[in-house]
VOVEXBA-451245 format. One record per residue (C-alpha): x, y, z; residue in three letters; residue number from 0. Coordinates in steps of 0.02 Angstrom, whole numbers, plus 50000, padded with zeros to 5 digits. Last residue first. Layout:
BEGIN
px:X, py:Y, pz:Z, r:ALA, k:NUM $
...
This chain:
BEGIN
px:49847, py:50050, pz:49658, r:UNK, k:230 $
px:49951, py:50087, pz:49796, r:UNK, k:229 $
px:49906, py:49912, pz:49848, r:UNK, k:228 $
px:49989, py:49840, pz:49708, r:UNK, k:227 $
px:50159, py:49952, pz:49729, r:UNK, k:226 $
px:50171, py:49930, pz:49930, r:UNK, k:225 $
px:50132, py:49759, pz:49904, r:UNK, k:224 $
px:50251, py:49738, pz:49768, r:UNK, k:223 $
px:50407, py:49814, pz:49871, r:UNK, k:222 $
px:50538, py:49789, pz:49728, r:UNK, k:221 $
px:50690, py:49656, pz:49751, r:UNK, k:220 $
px:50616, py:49582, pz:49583, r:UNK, k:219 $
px:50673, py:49734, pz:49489, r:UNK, k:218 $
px:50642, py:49712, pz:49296, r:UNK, k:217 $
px:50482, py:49605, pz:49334, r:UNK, k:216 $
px:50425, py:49702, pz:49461, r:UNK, k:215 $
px:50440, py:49857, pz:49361, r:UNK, k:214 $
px:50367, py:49749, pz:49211, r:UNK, k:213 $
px:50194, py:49703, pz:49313, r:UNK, k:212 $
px:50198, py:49837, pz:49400, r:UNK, k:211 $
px:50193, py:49974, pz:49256, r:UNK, k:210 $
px:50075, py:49864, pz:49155, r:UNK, k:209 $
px:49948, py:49889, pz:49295, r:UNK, k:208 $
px:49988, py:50079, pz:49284, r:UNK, k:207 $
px:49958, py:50061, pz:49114, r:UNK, k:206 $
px:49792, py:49964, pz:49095, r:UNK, k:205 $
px:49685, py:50120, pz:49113, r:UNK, k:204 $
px:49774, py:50222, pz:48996, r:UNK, k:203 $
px:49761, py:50126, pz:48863, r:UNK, k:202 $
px:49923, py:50059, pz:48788, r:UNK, k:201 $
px:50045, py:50125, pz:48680, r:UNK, k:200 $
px:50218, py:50009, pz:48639, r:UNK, k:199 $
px:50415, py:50030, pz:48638, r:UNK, k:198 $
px:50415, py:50204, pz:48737, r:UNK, k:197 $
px:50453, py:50112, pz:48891, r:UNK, k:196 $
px:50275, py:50089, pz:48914, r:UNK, k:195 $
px:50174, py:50226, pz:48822, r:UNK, k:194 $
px:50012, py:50310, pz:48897, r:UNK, k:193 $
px:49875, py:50328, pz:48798, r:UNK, k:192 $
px:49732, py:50459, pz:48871, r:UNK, k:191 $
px:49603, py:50465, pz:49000, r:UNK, k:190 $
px:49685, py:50605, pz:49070, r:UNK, k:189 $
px:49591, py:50615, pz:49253, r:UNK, k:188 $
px:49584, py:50427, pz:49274, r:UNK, k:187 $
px:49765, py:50415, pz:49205, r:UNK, k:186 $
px:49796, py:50553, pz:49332, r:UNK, k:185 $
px:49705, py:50464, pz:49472, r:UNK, k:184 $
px:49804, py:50284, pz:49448, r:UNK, k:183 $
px:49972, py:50362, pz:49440, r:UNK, k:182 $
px:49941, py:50467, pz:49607, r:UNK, k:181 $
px:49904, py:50302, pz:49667, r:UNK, k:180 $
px:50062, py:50221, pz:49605, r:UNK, k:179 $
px:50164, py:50355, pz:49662, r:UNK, k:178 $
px:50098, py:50359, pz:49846, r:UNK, k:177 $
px:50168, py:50191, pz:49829, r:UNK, k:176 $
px:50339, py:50235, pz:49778, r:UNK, k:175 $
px:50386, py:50362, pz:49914, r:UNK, k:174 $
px:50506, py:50252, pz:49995, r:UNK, k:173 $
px:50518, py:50107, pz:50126, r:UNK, k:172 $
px:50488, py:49928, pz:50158, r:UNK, k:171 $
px:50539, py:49833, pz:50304, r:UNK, k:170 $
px:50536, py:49651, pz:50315, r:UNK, k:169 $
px:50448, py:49559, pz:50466, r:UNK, k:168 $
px:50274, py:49525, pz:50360, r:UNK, k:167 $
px:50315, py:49515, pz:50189, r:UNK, k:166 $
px:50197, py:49502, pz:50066, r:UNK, k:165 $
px:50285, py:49482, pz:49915, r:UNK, k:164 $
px:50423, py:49389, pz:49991, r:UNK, k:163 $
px:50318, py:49303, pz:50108, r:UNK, k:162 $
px:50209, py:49250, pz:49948, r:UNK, k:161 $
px:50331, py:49213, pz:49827, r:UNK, k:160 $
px:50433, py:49071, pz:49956, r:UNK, k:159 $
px:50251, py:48991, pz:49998, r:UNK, k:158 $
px:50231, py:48966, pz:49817, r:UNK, k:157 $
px:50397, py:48887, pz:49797, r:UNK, k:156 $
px:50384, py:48795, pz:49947, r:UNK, k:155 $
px:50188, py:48708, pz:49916, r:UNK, k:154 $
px:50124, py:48689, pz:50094, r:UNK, k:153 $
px:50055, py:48832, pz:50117, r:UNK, k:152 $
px:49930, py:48855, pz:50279, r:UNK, k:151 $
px:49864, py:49060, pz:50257, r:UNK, k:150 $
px:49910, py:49127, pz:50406, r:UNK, k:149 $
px:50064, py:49244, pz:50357, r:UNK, k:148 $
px:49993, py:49269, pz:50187, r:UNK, k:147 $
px:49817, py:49348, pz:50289, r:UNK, k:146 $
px:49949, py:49456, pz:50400, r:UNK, k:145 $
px:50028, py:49509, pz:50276, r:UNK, k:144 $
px:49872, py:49559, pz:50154, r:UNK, k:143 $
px:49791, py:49650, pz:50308, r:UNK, k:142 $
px:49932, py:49770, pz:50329, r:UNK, k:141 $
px:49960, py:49778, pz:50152, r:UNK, k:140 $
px:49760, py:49848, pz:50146, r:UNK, k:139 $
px:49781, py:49946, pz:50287, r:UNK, k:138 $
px:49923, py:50038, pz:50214, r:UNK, k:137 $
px:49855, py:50080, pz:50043, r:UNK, k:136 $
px:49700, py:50148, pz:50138, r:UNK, k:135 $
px:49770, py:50249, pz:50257, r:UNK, k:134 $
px:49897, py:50299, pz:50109, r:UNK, k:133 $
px:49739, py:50354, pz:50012, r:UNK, k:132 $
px:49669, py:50447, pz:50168, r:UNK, k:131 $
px:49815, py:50543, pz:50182, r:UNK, k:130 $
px:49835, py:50566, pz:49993, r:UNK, k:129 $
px:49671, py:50631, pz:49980, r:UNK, k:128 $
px:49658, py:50767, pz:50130, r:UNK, k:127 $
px:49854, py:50844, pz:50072, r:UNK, k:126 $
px:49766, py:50849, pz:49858, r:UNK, k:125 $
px:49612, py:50928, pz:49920, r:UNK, k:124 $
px:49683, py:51052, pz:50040, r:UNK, k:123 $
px:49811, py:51107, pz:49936, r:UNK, k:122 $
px:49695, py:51130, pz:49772, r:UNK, k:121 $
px:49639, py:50985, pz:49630, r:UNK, k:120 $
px:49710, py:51043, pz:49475, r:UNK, k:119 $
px:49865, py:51132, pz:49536, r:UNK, k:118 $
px:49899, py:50999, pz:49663, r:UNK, k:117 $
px:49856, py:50853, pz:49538, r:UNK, k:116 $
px:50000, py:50931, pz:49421, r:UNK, k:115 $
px:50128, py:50963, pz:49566, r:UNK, k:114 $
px:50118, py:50787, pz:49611, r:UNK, k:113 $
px:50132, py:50709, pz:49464, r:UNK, k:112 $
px:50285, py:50795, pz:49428, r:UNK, k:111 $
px:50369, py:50808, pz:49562, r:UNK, k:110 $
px:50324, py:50626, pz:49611, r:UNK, k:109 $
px:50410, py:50562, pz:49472, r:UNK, k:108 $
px:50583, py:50655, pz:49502, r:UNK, k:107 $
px:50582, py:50634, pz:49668, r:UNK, k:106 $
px:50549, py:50455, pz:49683, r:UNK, k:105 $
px:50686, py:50445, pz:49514, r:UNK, k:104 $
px:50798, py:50537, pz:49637, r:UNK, k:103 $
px:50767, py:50442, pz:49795, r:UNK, k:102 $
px:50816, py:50264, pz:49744, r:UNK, k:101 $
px:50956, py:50319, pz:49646, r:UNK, k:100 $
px:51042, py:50415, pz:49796, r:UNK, k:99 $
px:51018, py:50255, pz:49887, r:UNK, k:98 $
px:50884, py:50150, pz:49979, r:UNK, k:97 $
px:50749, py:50291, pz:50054, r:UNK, k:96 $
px:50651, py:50342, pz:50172, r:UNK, k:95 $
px:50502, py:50491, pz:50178, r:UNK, k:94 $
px:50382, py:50355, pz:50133, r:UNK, k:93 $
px:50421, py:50253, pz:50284, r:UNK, k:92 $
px:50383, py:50387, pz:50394, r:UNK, k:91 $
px:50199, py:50381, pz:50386, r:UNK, k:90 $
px:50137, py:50195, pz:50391, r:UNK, k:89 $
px:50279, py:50198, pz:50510, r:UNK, k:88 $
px:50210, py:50317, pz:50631, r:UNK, k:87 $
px:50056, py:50165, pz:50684, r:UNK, k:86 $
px:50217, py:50067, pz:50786, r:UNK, k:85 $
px:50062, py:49981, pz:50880, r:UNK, k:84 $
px:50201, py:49842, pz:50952, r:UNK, k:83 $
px:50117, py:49701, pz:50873, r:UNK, k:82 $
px:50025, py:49760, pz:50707, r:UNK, k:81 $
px:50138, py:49894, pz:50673, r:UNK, k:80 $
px:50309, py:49835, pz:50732, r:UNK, k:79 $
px:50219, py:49662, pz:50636, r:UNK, k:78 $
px:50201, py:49742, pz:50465, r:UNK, k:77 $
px:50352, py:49838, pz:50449, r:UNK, k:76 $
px:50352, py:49998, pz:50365, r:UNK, k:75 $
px:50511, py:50115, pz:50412, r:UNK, k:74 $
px:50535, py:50220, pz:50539, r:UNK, k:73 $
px:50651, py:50104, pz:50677, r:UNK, k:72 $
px:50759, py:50016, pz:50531, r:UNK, k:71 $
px:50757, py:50180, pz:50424, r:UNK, k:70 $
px:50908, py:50243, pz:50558, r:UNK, k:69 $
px:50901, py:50434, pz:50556, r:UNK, k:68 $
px:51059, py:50514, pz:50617, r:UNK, k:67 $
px:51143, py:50403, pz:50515, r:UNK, k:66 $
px:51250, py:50554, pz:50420, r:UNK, k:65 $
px:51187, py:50497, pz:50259, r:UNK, k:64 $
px:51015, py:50460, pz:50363, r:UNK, k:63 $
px:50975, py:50643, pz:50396, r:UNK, k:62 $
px:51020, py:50694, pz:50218, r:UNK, k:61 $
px:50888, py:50572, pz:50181, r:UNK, k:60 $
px:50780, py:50638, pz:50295, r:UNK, k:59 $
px:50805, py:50825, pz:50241, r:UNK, k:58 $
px:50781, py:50771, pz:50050, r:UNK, k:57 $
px:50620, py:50695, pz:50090, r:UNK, k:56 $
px:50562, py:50822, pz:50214, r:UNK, k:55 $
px:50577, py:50964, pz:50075, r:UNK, k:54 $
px:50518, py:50840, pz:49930, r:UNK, k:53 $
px:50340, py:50848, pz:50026, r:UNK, k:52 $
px:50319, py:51018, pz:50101, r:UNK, k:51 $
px:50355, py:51091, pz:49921, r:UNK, k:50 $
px:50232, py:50944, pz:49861, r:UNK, k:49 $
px:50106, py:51037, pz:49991, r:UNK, k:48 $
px:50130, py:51185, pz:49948, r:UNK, k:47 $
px:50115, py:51201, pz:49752, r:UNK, k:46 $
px:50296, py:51222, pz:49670, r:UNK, k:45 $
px:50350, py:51355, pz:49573, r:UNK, k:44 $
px:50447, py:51447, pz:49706, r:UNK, k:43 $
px:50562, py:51278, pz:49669, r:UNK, k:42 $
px:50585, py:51303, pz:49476, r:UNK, k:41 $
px:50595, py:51494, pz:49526, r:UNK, k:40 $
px:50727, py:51480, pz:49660, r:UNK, k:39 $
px:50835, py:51352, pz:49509, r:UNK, k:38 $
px:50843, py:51478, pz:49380, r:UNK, k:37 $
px:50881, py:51617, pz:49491, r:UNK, k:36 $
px:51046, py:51530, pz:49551, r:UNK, k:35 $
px:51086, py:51483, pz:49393, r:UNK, k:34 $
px:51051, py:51645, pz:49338, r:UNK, k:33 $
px:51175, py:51691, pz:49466, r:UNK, k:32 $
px:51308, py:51565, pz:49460, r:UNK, k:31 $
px:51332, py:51608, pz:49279, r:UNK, k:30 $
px:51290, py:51544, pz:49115, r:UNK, k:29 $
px:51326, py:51620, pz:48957, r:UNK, k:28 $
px:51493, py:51586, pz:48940, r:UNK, k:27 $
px:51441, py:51404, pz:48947, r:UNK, k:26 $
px:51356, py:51407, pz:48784, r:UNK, k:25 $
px:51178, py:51454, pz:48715, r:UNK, k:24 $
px:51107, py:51294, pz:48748, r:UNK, k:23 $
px:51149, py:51317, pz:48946, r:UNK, k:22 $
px:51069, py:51459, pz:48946, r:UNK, k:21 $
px:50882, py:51406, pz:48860, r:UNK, k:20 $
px:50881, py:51250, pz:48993, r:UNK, k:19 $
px:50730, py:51329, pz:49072, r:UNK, k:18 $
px:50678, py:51199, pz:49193, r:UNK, k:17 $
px:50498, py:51112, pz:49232, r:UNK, k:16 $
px:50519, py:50939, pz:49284, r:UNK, k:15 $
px:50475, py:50822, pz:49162, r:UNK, k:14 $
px:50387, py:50662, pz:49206, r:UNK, k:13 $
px:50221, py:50668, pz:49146, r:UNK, k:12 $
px:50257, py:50596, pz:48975, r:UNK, k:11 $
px:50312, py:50436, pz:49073, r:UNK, k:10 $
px:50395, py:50316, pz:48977, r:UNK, k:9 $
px:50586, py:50405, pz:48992, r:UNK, k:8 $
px:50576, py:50400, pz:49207, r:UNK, k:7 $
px:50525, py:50235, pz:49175, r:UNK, k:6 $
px:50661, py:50176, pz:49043, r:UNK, k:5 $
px:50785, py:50264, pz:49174, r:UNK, k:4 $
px:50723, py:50207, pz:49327, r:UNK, k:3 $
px:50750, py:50009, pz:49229, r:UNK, k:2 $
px:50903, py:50062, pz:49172, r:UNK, k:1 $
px:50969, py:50089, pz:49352, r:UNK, k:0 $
């Protein structure tokens, strides 16, 4: 939970959009109504296709509170894909998530990235790049797992880090990969410093590097193909 917290904090993109004005003026001031209007224009704010986006998100996790939707048969697992030609879960996976925490800070960090590459790139342009993107992404961890899988290791330790890294039977889930690359193209588009944690600057370039590196770090339990091959 810190860890969300210290990267929800270190990312300068990460605000969502939300006049607070009211609520600084005292509670008598706020009502259900300009709540209420508050909250239909954050979301009539949004650019189509990240309304589409957190929409499904939010429905599927509702969906799996009341385990209609099991994540075991949607989410990404390298040999239901490689094996059984499961090809939806390179997909559906990214709508699924671990726990209330798990989807807000996804939520929270892909609203804003999101909705800033939308307005700068178009609908079209933005729905087009992260489909081939996650194509990508996903063929490459395909590939990866199967290549671990085969490789002959006979040191335990190492052979321990690489199934867990790249796992081949495990399922992985959640919106954090489409993340990373979204990550990568706005440091590429804002070639600015980015601050880790808020404790230290760094080029842009090397931050979403940086990112992994101490998520992982933080989080061991953290899908690091999905992460490194967002990148």
């Amino acid at each position: 939970f810190f860890s969300c917290l210290l990267f929800i904090r270190s990312c300068s993109w990460a605000q969502i959009p939300f006049d607070m004005s009211q609520a600084a003026s005292g509670p008598s001031d706020m009502n259900t109504e300009s709540m209420g209007s508050q909250i239909k224009n954050w979301w009539n704010a949004f650019p189509i296709f990240c309304k589409a986006i957190f929409a499904t998100t939010v429905a599927v996790y509702i969906l799996q509170c009341v385990e209609v939707v099991h994540f075991w048969f949607w989410c990404f697992k390298v040999d239901s894909i490689m094996r059984q030609y499961e090809v939806w879960r390179i997909v559906t996976c990214m709508f699924l998530h671990g726990g209330g925490l798990h989807i807000l800070f996804n939520l929270l960090a892909f609203v804003s990235l999101g909705r800033s590459l939308e307005c700068r790139f178009g609908t079209a342009t933005m729905f087009s790049l992260s489909v081939v993107l996650r194509l990508i992404s996903a063929a490459m961890e395909l590939a990866a797992a199967s290549a671990v899988r085969s490789l002959p290791v006979t040191i335990p330790a190492l052979d321990h880090f690489l199934a867990r890294s790249f796992p081949y039977s495990a399922c992985a889930i959640g919106l954090s990969g489409l993340i990373f690359t979204y990550i990568v193209i706005d440091v590429h588009m804002n070639d600015a410093v980015r601050s880790i944690f808020g404790f230290c600057s760094v080029p842009a370039k090397t931050y979403p590097w940086l990112l992994l590196v101490i998520l992982q770090l933080l989080m061991p339990g953290l899908s690091l193909s999905g992460h490194l091959f967002g990148l």
